[in-house]
C-alpha positions, 0 to 999 in steps of 0.5 A, a space after each residue: 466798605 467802611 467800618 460804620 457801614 459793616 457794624 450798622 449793618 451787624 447791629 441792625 441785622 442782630 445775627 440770630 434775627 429772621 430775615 425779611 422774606 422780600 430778600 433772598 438769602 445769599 450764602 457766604 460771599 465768594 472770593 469775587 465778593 466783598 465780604 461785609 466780615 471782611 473787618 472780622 475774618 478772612 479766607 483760610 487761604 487768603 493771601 499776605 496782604 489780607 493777613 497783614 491787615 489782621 495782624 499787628 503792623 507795630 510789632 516785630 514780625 521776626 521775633 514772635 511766641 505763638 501758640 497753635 492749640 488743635 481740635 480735639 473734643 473732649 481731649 482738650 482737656 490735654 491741653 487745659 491740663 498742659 497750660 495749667 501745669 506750664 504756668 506752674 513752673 514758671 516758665 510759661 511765656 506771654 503769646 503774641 499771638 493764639 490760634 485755636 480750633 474746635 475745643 482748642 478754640 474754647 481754650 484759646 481766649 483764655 491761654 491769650 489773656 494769660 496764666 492768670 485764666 487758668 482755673 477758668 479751663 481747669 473748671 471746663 475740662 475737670 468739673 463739667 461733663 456731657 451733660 452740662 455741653 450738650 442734650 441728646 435729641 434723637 429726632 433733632 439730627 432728622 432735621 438739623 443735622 445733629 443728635 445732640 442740642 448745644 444750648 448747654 454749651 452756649 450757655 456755658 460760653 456765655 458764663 465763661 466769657 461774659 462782656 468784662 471778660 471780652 472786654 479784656 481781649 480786646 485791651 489785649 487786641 489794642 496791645 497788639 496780641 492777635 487771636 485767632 479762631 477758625 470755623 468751617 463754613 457748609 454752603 461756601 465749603 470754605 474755611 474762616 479765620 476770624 480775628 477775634 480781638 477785632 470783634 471784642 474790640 468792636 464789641 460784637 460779644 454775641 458774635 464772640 460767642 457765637 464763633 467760639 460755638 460754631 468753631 467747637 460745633 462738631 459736625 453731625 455730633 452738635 448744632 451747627 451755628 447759623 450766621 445771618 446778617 445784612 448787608 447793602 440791601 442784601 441778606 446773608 445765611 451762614 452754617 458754621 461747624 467745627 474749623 477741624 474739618 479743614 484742619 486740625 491746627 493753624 500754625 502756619 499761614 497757607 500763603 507763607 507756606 507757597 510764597 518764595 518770601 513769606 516775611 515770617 522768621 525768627 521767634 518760638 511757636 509751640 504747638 498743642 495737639 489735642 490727639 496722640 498722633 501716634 496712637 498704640 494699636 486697638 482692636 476693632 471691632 467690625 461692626 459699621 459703627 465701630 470701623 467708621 469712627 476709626 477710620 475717622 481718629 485715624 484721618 484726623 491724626 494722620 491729618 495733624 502728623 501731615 501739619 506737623 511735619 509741613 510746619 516742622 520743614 516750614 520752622 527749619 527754613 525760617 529759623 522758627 524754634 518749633 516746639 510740639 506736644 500731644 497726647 502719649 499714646 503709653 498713657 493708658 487713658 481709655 476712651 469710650 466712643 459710646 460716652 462722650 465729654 465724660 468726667 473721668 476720662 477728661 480727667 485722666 487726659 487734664 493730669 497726663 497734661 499737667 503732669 507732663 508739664 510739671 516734670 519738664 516732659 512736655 515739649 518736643 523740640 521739632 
Protein backbone atom coordinates (compact mmCIF):
# COMPACT_ATOMS: atom_id res chain seq x y z
CA UNK A 1 0.00 0.00 0.00
CA UNK A 2 1.32 3.20 -0.54
CA UNK A 3 2.29 6.05 1.72
CA UNK A 4 -0.56 8.41 0.20
CA UNK A 5 -3.10 5.93 0.56
CA UNK A 6 -2.54 4.59 4.11
CA UNK A 7 -2.20 8.43 5.63
CA UNK A 8 -5.36 9.82 3.19
CA UNK A 9 -7.04 6.94 4.86
CA UNK A 10 -5.91 8.15 8.91
CA UNK A 11 -6.61 11.67 8.14
CA UNK A 12 -9.90 10.79 6.40
CA UNK A 13 -10.74 8.24 9.00
CA UNK A 14 -9.92 10.92 12.18
CA UNK A 15 -9.04 7.78 14.55
CA UNK A 16 -11.79 8.61 17.26
CA UNK A 17 -14.64 9.33 14.36
CA UNK A 18 -17.72 6.79 14.26
CA UNK A 19 -17.72 4.53 11.64
CA UNK A 20 -20.44 4.70 9.02
CA UNK A 21 -22.96 1.75 9.76
CA UNK A 22 -22.96 0.51 6.10
CA UNK A 23 -19.45 -1.16 6.86
CA UNK A 24 -18.98 -3.81 9.32
CA UNK A 25 -16.20 -3.22 11.93
CA UNK A 26 -13.03 -5.68 11.20
CA UNK A 27 -10.61 -6.27 14.27
CA UNK A 28 -6.78 -5.90 13.97
CA UNK A 29 -5.49 -7.26 10.59
CA UNK A 30 -4.33 -10.67 10.90
CA UNK A 31 -0.94 -12.03 9.86
CA UNK A 32 -2.45 -12.99 6.30
CA UNK A 33 -3.57 -9.22 6.16
CA UNK A 34 -2.00 -6.12 4.84
CA UNK A 35 -1.83 -3.89 7.54
CA UNK A 36 -2.76 -0.31 6.45
CA UNK A 37 -0.32 0.57 9.97
CA UNK A 38 1.82 -1.22 8.29
CA UNK A 39 4.19 2.32 7.63
CA UNK A 40 3.64 2.86 11.69
CA UNK A 41 4.12 -0.63 13.79
CA UNK A 42 4.44 -4.32 13.42
CA UNK A 43 3.86 -7.59 15.08
CA UNK A 44 5.64 -8.18 18.34
CA UNK A 45 6.80 -11.41 16.45
CA UNK A 46 7.17 -10.11 13.25
CA UNK A 47 10.40 -11.51 11.24
CA UNK A 48 13.86 -9.66 10.28
CA UNK A 49 12.64 -8.37 7.21
CA UNK A 50 9.58 -6.15 8.87
CA UNK A 51 12.32 -4.86 11.75
CA UNK A 52 14.69 -3.59 9.03
CA UNK A 53 12.33 -1.90 7.47
CA UNK A 54 11.54 0.04 10.65
CA UNK A 55 14.88 0.66 11.90
CA UNK A 56 17.53 2.93 10.41
CA UNK A 57 19.41 1.07 7.19
CA UNK A 58 22.15 3.97 7.19
CA UNK A 59 23.52 3.05 10.50
CA UNK A 60 25.72 0.54 11.87
CA UNK A 61 24.06 -2.17 13.29
CA UNK A 62 27.01 -3.69 15.08
CA UNK A 63 28.06 -0.73 17.13
CA UNK A 64 24.45 0.39 18.95
CA UNK A 65 23.32 2.19 22.67
CA UNK A 66 19.98 1.00 23.31
CA UNK A 67 17.85 1.77 26.23
CA UNK A 68 15.04 -0.70 26.98
CA UNK A 69 12.59 0.93 30.06
CA UNK A 70 9.88 -2.03 31.53
CA UNK A 71 6.09 -1.37 32.35
CA UNK A 72 6.09 -0.53 35.90
CA UNK A 73 3.19 1.91 36.77
CA UNK A 74 3.77 4.25 39.43
CA UNK A 75 7.12 2.66 39.91
CA UNK A 76 8.50 4.57 36.63
CA UNK A 77 9.19 7.05 38.97
CA UNK A 78 12.44 4.79 39.39
CA UNK A 79 13.33 5.11 36.41
CA UNK A 80 12.66 9.11 35.86
CA UNK A 81 14.72 9.26 38.97
CA UNK A 82 17.52 7.07 37.52
CA UNK A 83 17.96 8.89 34.07
CA UNK A 84 17.78 12.03 35.98
CA UNK A 85 20.66 11.37 38.28
CA UNK A 86 22.50 9.55 35.05
CA UNK A 87 22.45 12.79 33.18
CA UNK A 88 23.91 14.25 36.49
CA UNK A 89 27.33 12.67 36.37
CA UNK A 90 27.94 13.12 32.87
CA UNK A 91 27.96 10.10 31.92
CA UNK A 92 24.72 9.50 30.41
CA UNK A 93 25.04 8.43 26.51
CA UNK A 94 22.84 9.72 23.62
CA UNK A 95 20.63 6.14 22.62
CA UNK A 96 20.17 5.40 19.00
CA UNK A 97 17.60 3.71 19.89
CA UNK A 98 14.38 3.49 22.94
CA UNK A 99 12.24 1.20 23.50
CA UNK A 100 9.36 1.68 26.15
CA UNK A 101 6.28 0.01 27.56
CA UNK A 102 3.43 1.12 30.00
CA UNK A 103 4.99 3.80 32.30
CA UNK A 104 8.16 3.10 30.49
CA UNK A 105 6.72 4.42 27.39
CA UNK A 106 5.72 7.88 28.93
CA UNK A 107 9.17 8.15 29.69
CA UNK A 108 10.52 6.70 26.57
CA UNK A 109 10.06 10.14 24.08
CA UNK A 110 11.80 12.06 26.56
CA UNK A 111 14.82 9.70 27.34
CA UNK A 112 15.04 9.61 23.01
CA UNK A 113 15.30 13.55 22.91
CA UNK A 114 18.07 13.61 25.49
CA UNK A 115 19.21 14.89 28.92
CA UNK A 116 17.90 17.82 28.10
CA UNK A 117 14.18 16.44 28.94
CA UNK A 118 14.78 15.57 32.12
CA UNK A 119 12.86 18.13 34.28
CA UNK A 120 9.80 17.17 31.97
CA UNK A 121 9.71 13.32 33.75
CA UNK A 122 10.85 14.68 37.12
CA UNK A 123 7.45 17.00 37.14
CA UNK A 124 5.54 13.75 35.90
CA UNK A 125 6.75 11.37 38.50
CA UNK A 126 7.46 13.93 41.52
CA UNK A 127 4.56 16.64 41.25
CA UNK A 128 1.56 14.86 40.01
CA UNK A 129 -0.23 11.99 41.65
CA UNK A 130 -3.52 9.89 41.35
CA UNK A 131 -5.58 12.59 41.00
CA UNK A 132 -4.08 14.48 37.87
CA UNK A 133 -3.84 10.45 35.78
CA UNK A 134 -6.93 9.34 36.61
CA UNK A 135 -10.93 9.82 37.86
CA UNK A 136 -12.55 6.65 39.69
CA UNK A 137 -15.91 5.90 38.08
CA UNK A 138 -17.29 2.87 39.72
CA UNK A 139 -19.76 2.23 37.30
CA UNK A 140 -17.77 2.77 34.36
CA UNK A 141 -15.79 -0.81 34.86
CA UNK A 142 -19.72 -2.41 34.30
CA UNK A 143 -19.19 -0.97 30.91
CA UNK A 144 -15.92 -0.05 29.66
CA UNK A 145 -13.85 -2.41 31.57
CA UNK A 146 -12.07 -0.03 33.92
CA UNK A 147 -12.86 1.67 37.20
CA UNK A 148 -10.98 4.53 36.57
CA UNK A 149 -11.38 7.25 33.42
CA UNK A 150 -7.85 8.28 31.99
CA UNK A 151 -9.20 11.71 30.45
CA UNK A 152 -6.38 13.16 33.02
CA UNK A 153 -3.74 11.12 31.63
CA UNK A 154 -4.56 11.97 28.25
CA UNK A 155 -4.49 15.34 28.84
CA UNK A 156 -1.43 15.39 30.81
CA UNK A 157 0.00 13.44 27.46
CA UNK A 158 -1.07 16.38 25.37
CA UNK A 159 0.49 19.03 27.60
CA UNK A 160 3.58 16.90 27.98
CA UNK A 161 4.02 16.20 24.17
CA UNK A 162 2.56 19.21 22.36
CA UNK A 163 3.32 19.34 18.35
CA UNK A 164 6.74 21.20 18.76
CA UNK A 165 7.76 18.42 21.08
CA UNK A 166 6.82 15.97 18.33
CA UNK A 167 8.06 17.64 16.25
CA UNK A 168 11.39 16.87 17.49
CA UNK A 169 11.07 13.43 17.39
CA UNK A 170 10.61 13.09 14.18
CA UNK A 171 14.07 15.45 13.42
CA UNK A 172 15.69 13.08 15.63
CA UNK A 173 13.77 10.05 13.60
CA UNK A 174 15.24 11.65 10.27
CA UNK A 175 18.66 11.33 12.06
CA UNK A 176 18.42 8.15 12.36
CA UNK A 177 17.22 7.40 16.07
CA UNK A 178 14.31 4.76 16.23
CA UNK A 179 11.72 4.93 19.09
CA UNK A 180 9.72 2.32 19.76
CA UNK A 181 6.44 1.99 21.90
CA UNK A 182 4.49 -1.52 22.23
CA UNK A 183 0.91 -1.82 23.20
CA UNK A 184 -1.24 -5.19 23.59
CA UNK A 185 -3.92 -5.39 21.10
CA UNK A 186 -7.61 -7.40 22.94
CA UNK A 187 -9.57 -8.65 20.11
CA UNK A 188 -6.02 -9.76 17.86
CA UNK A 189 -4.63 -11.11 21.48
CA UNK A 190 -1.71 -9.56 19.75
CA UNK A 191 1.35 -7.55 20.45
CA UNK A 192 2.19 -4.07 18.29
CA UNK A 193 5.54 -2.50 17.98
CA UNK A 194 4.73 1.12 16.86
CA UNK A 195 7.49 3.03 15.41
CA UNK A 196 6.92 6.39 16.70
CA UNK A 197 9.31 8.56 15.01
CA UNK A 198 7.73 7.27 11.79
CA UNK A 199 4.24 8.89 13.18
CA UNK A 200 5.83 12.16 14.51
CA UNK A 201 7.38 12.28 11.09
CA UNK A 202 4.25 11.88 9.70
CA UNK A 203 2.75 14.16 11.66
CA UNK A 204 -0.10 11.86 13.23
CA UNK A 205 0.47 13.62 16.53
CA UNK A 206 -2.95 12.31 17.62
CA UNK A 207 -1.95 9.10 17.03
CA UNK A 208 1.48 9.84 18.90
CA UNK A 209 -0.76 10.54 21.61
CA UNK A 210 -2.87 8.06 21.44
CA UNK A 211 -0.46 5.19 21.69
CA UNK A 212 1.40 6.41 24.37
CA UNK A 213 -2.03 6.19 26.57
CA UNK A 214 -3.02 3.08 25.20
CA UNK A 215 0.72 1.74 25.72
CA UNK A 216 0.15 2.92 29.70
CA UNK A 217 -3.54 1.74 29.71
CA UNK A 218 -3.45 -0.83 32.54
CA UNK A 219 -5.75 -3.37 32.06
CA UNK A 220 -8.89 -3.55 34.16
CA UNK A 221 -7.41 -0.44 36.12
CA UNK A 222 -7.86 2.48 33.09
CA UNK A 223 -9.70 2.96 29.81
CA UNK A 224 -8.65 1.12 27.10
CA UNK A 225 -7.77 2.94 24.01
CA UNK A 226 -9.91 2.57 20.84
CA UNK A 227 -8.35 2.68 17.28
CA UNK A 228 -10.73 2.87 14.61
CA UNK A 229 -9.85 3.91 11.02
CA UNK A 230 -10.35 2.99 7.17
CA UNK A 231 -9.07 1.58 4.91
CA UNK A 232 -9.69 0.58 1.02
CA UNK A 233 -13.32 0.72 1.69
CA UNK A 234 -13.19 -1.38 4.82
CA UNK A 235 -13.28 0.08 8.63
CA UNK A 236 -11.20 -1.10 11.20
CA UNK A 237 -11.76 -1.14 15.46
CA UNK A 238 -9.01 -1.70 17.76
CA UNK A 239 -8.94 -2.03 21.82
CA UNK A 240 -5.45 -1.12 23.10
CA UNK A 241 -4.16 -1.71 26.61
CA UNK A 242 -0.76 -1.66 28.55
CA UNK A 243 1.89 -3.68 26.06
CA UNK A 244 3.16 -5.34 29.80
CA UNK A 245 0.49 -7.97 29.20
CA UNK A 246 3.09 -9.67 26.88
CA UNK A 247 6.12 -8.16 28.27
CA UNK A 248 7.54 -6.44 30.40
CA UNK A 249 10.55 -4.83 28.24
CA UNK A 250 11.44 -5.06 24.69
CA UNK A 251 15.05 -5.44 24.38
CA UNK A 252 15.51 -7.93 22.10
CA UNK A 253 13.63 -8.78 19.07
CA UNK A 254 11.84 -12.13 19.09
CA UNK A 255 13.28 -13.22 15.36
CA UNK A 256 17.09 -12.61 16.77
CA UNK A 257 16.36 -14.49 19.53
CA UNK A 258 15.43 -17.94 17.27
CA UNK A 259 17.46 -16.95 14.35
CA UNK A 260 21.22 -18.78 13.64
CA UNK A 261 22.25 -15.18 12.20
CA UNK A 262 20.50 -12.55 13.85
CA UNK A 263 22.56 -9.66 12.33
CA UNK A 264 22.82 -7.99 15.76
CA UNK A 265 26.28 -7.76 17.75
CA UNK A 266 28.32 -5.68 19.18
CA UNK A 267 27.41 -1.98 20.83
CA UNK A 268 25.84 -1.50 24.90
CA UNK A 269 22.29 -1.87 25.93
CA UNK A 270 21.01 -0.76 29.12
CA UNK A 271 17.90 -2.14 30.70
CA UNK A 272 15.73 -0.01 33.21
CA UNK A 273 13.26 -2.51 35.12
CA UNK A 274 10.83 -0.44 36.84
CA UNK A 275 10.25 -3.46 39.61
CA UNK A 276 12.51 -4.95 42.02
CA UNK A 277 13.00 -8.29 40.71
CA UNK A 278 13.95 -9.93 43.59
CA UNK A 279 11.58 -8.44 45.97
CA UNK A 280 12.08 -9.18 50.05
CA UNK A 281 9.40 -11.45 51.37
CA UNK A 282 5.72 -9.74 52.56
CA UNK A 283 3.21 -10.86 54.61
CA UNK A 284 -0.20 -11.70 52.79
CA UNK A 285 -2.73 -11.03 53.84
CA UNK A 286 -5.40 -13.81 52.91
CA UNK A 287 -8.24 -12.03 51.93
CA UNK A 288 -9.13 -12.61 47.45
CA UNK A 289 -7.91 -9.28 46.88
CA UNK A 290 -5.02 -9.22 48.54
CA UNK A 291 -3.55 -12.81 47.23
CA UNK A 292 -4.51 -11.99 43.63
CA UNK A 293 -2.66 -8.56 43.37
CA UNK A 294 0.26 -10.68 44.75
CA UNK A 295 -0.04 -13.26 42.71
CA UNK A 296 -0.07 -10.85 39.76
CA UNK A 297 3.69 -8.59 41.06
CA UNK A 298 4.81 -11.99 41.41
CA UNK A 299 3.99 -13.17 37.61
CA UNK A 300 5.07 -9.83 36.60
CA UNK A 301 8.50 -9.95 38.22
CA UNK A 302 9.10 -13.43 37.41
CA UNK A 303 8.12 -12.23 33.84
CA UNK A 304 10.94 -9.42 33.91
CA UNK A 305 13.76 -12.08 35.55
CA UNK A 306 12.84 -14.68 32.78
CA UNK A 307 13.49 -11.46 29.94
CA UNK A 308 16.81 -10.55 31.78
CA UNK A 309 18.24 -13.88 31.87
CA UNK A 310 17.16 -14.63 28.00
CA UNK A 311 18.49 -11.35 26.97
CA UNK A 312 21.78 -11.77 29.38
CA UNK A 313 22.59 -15.32 27.34
CA UNK A 314 21.41 -13.48 24.16
CA UNK A 315 24.25 -10.20 24.93
CA UNK A 316 27.09 -13.05 26.06
CA UNK A 317 26.66 -14.75 22.54
CA UNK A 318 26.48 -11.39 20.60
CA UNK A 319 29.14 -9.34 22.14
CA UNK A 320 26.47 -6.95 23.80
CA UNK A 321 27.78 -5.33 26.86
CA UNK A 322 24.59 -5.71 28.91
CA UNK A 323 23.72 -3.61 31.57
CA UNK A 324 20.66 -3.76 34.27
CA UNK A 325 19.06 -1.76 37.11
CA UNK A 326 15.94 -2.35 38.92
CA UNK A 327 14.33 -1.24 42.10
CA UNK A 328 16.31 -2.58 45.48
CA UNK A 329 14.42 -4.58 46.95
CA UNK A 330 16.44 -3.22 50.70
CA UNK A 331 15.27 0.22 49.82
CA UNK A 332 12.26 0.07 52.15
CA UNK A 333 9.66 2.07 49.97
CA UNK A 334 6.47 0.81 51.01
CA UNK A 335 3.84 0.50 48.66
CA UNK A 336 0.32 0.70 49.17
CA UNK A 337 -2.05 -1.20 46.75
CA UNK A 338 -5.20 0.62 48.20
CA UNK A 339 -3.63 4.27 46.62
CA UNK A 340 -2.34 4.25 43.77
CA UNK A 341 0.31 6.97 41.85
CA UNK A 342 0.74 8.76 45.03
CA UNK A 343 3.19 11.42 45.72
CA UNK A 344 5.18 10.13 48.60
CA UNK A 345 5.52 6.88 47.21
CA UNK A 346 6.72 8.28 43.61
CA UNK A 347 8.69 10.18 45.50
CA UNK A 348 10.54 8.02 47.68
CA UNK A 349 11.15 5.50 44.29
CA UNK A 350 12.36 8.79 41.96
CA UNK A 351 15.27 9.45 44.82
CA UNK A 352 16.15 5.84 45.31
CA UNK A 353 16.79 6.26 41.43
CA UNK A 354 18.46 9.19 41.28
CA UNK A 355 20.38 8.38 44.34
CA UNK A 356 21.80 5.27 42.86
CA UNK A 357 22.71 7.07 40.24
CA UNK A 358 24.66 9.55 41.73
CA UNK A 359 26.86 7.15 43.70
CA UNK A 360 27.81 5.41 40.67
CA UNK A 361 25.54 2.30 41.96
CA UNK A 362 23.00 1.89 39.47
CA UNK A 363 24.22 -0.51 36.49
CA UNK A 364 24.83 -4.06 37.19
CA UNK A 365 26.79 -5.23 34.34
CA UNK A 366 25.11 -8.89 33.22
Amino acid sequence: MRRRQVLWGLAASTLSACASTAVPFKPAPTTGEADPFALFRMDANADASEWAYHLNKSQNKTDQTVLAISAGGEDGAFGAGALTGWSATGQRPEFDLVTGISSGALIAPFAFLGSEYDDQITKIFTTLDGHDIMQLRPMQAVFNGSFYDTAPLAELIANFMPDTFLDQIAARHAAGGRLFVMTSELDSARAFVWNMGAIAQARQYDLFRLIIRASTALPGLFSPVKLQYTSNGVTYKETHIDGGVHMQFLAIPSFALTSSDPKISGGRLFVLINNTLNPAPITTSGSALAVSQQALSTMIRASALSTVQTTQLFAQQNKIELFVTSVDPAAGIVYDPSERFASAYMNALYEHGYERAIDEELWQVK
